[in-house]
N, C-alpha and C positions, 0 to 999 in steps of 0.2 A: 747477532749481526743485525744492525738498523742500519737503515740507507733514509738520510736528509735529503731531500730535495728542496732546493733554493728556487722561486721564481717560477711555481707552478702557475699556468695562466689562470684566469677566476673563468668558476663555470658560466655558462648562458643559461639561465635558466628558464629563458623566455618561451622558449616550445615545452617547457614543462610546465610552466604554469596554465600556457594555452590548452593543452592535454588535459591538466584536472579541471579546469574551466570549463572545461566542454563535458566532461565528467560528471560535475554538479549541476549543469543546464540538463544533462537529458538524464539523471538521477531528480532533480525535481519534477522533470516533465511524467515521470514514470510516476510518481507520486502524488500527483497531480492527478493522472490518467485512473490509476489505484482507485480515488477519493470518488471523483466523477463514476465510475463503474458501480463502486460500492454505494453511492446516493437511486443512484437507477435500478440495483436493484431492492434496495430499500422500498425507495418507490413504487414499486411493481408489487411487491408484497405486501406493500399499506393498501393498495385498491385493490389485489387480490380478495385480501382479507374483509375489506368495506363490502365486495361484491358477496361474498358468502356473506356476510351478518344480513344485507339485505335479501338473500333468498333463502337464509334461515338454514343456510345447511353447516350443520351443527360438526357435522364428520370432519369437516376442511378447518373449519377454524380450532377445533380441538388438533390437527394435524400440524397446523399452521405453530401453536401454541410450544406441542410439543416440541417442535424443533429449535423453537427460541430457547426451551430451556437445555435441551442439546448442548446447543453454542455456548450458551452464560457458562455451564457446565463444565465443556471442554479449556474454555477462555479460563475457567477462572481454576483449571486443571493445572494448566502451564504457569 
């Protein structure tokens, strides 16, 4: 049993697109916000790291080390 329908009206799809529009704005802004987080604390860990090599302590920057290779590790696990 199929039923034709003749003269279906065309959809509006202009609050749909406004919806994923708005979507993509705050899906960039998130990604955006990610990168800026992720540079900060980059940052914080390169002058971490400068401050131990200048007081010579050995314990932090071998800590420091370790944990990069952690990450490379896990990163390149996935």
């Amino acid at each position: 049993f199929y039923l034709k329908v003749e003269g279906l009206p065309q959809q509006d799809n202009s609050e749909l697109d406004g919806l994923k529009n708005k979507v993509n704005q705050l899906l960039n802004e998130k990604k955006t916000a990610q990168e800026k987080q992720r540079e900060a604390e980059e940052k914080a860990q390169r002058e971490a790291e400068e401050a131990a090599r200048k007081k010579g302590d050995v314990a932090a920057i071998e800590a420091s080390w370790k944990a990069k290779l952690e990450q490379a590790e896990a990163k390149h696990a996935e």
